[in-house]
N, C-alpha and C positions, 0 to 999 in steps of 0.2 A: 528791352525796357524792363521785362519784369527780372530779367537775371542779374539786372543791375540791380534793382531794389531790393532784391534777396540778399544779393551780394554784400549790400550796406550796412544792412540791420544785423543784429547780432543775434544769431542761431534764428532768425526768419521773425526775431519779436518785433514789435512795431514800438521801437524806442526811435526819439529822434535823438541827432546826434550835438544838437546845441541844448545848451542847458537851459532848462523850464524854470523860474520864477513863479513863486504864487504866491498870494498876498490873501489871508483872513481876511471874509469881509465881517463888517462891523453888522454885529444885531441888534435890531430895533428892539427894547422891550415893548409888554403892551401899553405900557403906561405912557410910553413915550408918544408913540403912535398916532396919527394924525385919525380921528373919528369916523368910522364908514359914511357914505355917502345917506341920507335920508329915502326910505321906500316912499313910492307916491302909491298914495293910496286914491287915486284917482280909477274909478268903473271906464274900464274899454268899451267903446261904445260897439254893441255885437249889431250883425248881419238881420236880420229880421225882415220876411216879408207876409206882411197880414192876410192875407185874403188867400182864400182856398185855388183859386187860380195863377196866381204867381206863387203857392208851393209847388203846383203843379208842375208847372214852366220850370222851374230851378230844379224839382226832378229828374225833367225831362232832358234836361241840356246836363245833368252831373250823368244820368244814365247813358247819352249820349258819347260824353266825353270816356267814361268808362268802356261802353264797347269797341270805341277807334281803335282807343288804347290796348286792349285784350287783341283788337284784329292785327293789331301792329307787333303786338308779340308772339304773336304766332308766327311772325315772319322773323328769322335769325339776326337779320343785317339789323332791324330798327327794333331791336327788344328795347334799346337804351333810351330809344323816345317814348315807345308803349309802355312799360312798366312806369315811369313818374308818372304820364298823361292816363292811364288807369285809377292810380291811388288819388289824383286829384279830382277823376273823376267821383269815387267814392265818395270823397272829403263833401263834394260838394253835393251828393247826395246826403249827408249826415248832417248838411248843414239845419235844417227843420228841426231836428231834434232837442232837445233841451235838459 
């Protein structure tokens, strides 16, 4: 197979051997140009949990979720599940912050 494809090409370049056709494509100016889409300036509504004990709690389950994670990559076969499930663990310890 390959000594044939070698064989084909002329001196090993990768031409082919039907003729290519190309056609300029046409350029939009900007003027022509149809107007970007509008930004929503709409507020994402964020994660918040009021009380010093549900900080607590969401601490406690991102810390959680961080040390599986860390315990999971220490093991070779499943780094590929520890390593996301670490960072998300973080993530969601960082969530408090502001």
């Amino acid at each position: 197979m390959v000594e044939r494809c070698a064989a084909s090409r002329k001196n090993g370049a990768m031409l082919t051997e039907e003729r290519v056709i190309t056609r300029p494509i046409k350029q939009t100016r900007l003027e022509e140009a149809e107007p970007p889409a509008p930004i929503r300036r709409e507020a994402r509504p964020e994660f918040s949990v009021p009380s010093l004990l549900g900080r607590l709690l969401v601490v406690a389950v991102g810390f959680g979720l961080a040390l599986i994670g860390r315990m999971l990559m220490m093991t070779v076969f499943l780094v590929f599940i520890g390593l996301p499930l670490f960072f998300f663990g973080l993530a969601v310890m960082q969530t408090q912050e502001r």
